[in-house]
N, C-alpha and C positions, 0 to 999 in steps of 0.2 A: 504494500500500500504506500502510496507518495505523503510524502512529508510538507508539509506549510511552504518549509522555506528550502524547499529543493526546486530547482530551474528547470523545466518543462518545455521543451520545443519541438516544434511541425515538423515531423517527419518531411525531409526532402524531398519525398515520392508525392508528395499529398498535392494535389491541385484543388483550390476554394474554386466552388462558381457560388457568389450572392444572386439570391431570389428574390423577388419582390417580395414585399412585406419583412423584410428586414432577416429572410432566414436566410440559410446556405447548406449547399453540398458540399461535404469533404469525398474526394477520391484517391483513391490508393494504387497509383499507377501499376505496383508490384504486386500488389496482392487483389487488383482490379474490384476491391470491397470499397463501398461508399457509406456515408454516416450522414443524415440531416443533422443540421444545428437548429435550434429557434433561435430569436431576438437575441434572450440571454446567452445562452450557448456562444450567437457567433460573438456577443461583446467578450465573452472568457476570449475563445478563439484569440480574438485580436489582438487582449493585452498577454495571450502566452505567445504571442506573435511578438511582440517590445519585446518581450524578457522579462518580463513580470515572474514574480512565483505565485503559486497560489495563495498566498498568506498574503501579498500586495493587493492581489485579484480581490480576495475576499474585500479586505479593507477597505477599496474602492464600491465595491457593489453594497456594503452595507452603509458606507456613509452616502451614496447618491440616492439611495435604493431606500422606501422604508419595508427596512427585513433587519433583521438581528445579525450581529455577527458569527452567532452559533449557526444560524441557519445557511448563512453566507458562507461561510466555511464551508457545511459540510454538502451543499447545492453544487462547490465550486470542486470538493473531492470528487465526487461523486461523478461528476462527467472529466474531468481530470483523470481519475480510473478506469473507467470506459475508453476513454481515447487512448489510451496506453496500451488495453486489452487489443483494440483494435487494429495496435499498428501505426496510429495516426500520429503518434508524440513519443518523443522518446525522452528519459529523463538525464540531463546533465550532472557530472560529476564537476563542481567547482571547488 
């Protein structure tokens, strides 16, 4: 399971297409598997795109966001571990 302040980033295979309405396809060139994001989903997407870690991520979705930062955590694990099961992110050793 990933850790708050471990660094997260897009698999290089992965190609976004955004959708209207603010969602997006993840594709996985090599393993030719696709993932929808919603709204929030592609906003994580994005800031594990900067280089955010998850523990930034949260931080940010809970002070813009009215959600708790419990919830923001574990919202932000949660598809954070999914995308890792997927293939789609891999996790940085810094």
């Amino acid at each position: 399971m990933i850790q708050l302040n471990q660094h997260v980033t897009p698999d290089h295979e992965v190609v976004i297409t955004e959708l209207e309405g603010k969602e997006a396809v993840l594709l996985h060139l090599g393993t030719k598997m696709y993932f929808t994001l919603n709204e929030t989903g592609l906003y994580i997407w994005q800031m594990l795109n900067d280089g955010l870690t998850p523990e930034e991520i949260s931080n940010r979705i809970s002070g813009e966001f009215d959600i708790t930062p419990e919830k923001a955590k574990e919202s932000v694990l949660t598809l954070v571990n999914e995308l890792i099961l997927e293939k789609l992110v891999k996790v940085e050793d810094r």
